[in-house]
N, C-alpha and C positions, 0 to 999 in steps of 0.2 A: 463615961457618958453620964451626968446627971438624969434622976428622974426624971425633971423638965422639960431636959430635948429627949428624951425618950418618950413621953408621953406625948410630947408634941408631932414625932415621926408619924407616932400608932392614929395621932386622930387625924395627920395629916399625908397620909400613903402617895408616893410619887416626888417629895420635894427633897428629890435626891441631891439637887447644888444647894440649896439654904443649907441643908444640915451638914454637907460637906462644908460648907463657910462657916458655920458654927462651930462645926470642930476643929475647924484650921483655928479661927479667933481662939477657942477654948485653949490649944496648946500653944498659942503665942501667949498668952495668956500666963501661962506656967512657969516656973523658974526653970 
């Protein structure tokens, strides 16, 4: 997990499906 969405969970508490979608994208994302 990047900083970024880590920082972004902590000032954003509850946006449990965004950051599941982000880290779905993140690991398609991936080789």
């Amino acid at each position: 997990m990047t900083p970024r969405i880590r920082g972004y969970m902590q000032a954003n508490p509850g946006h449990e499906k965004v950051m599941t979608d982000l880290c779905s994208l993140g690991r398609m994302a991936e080789p």
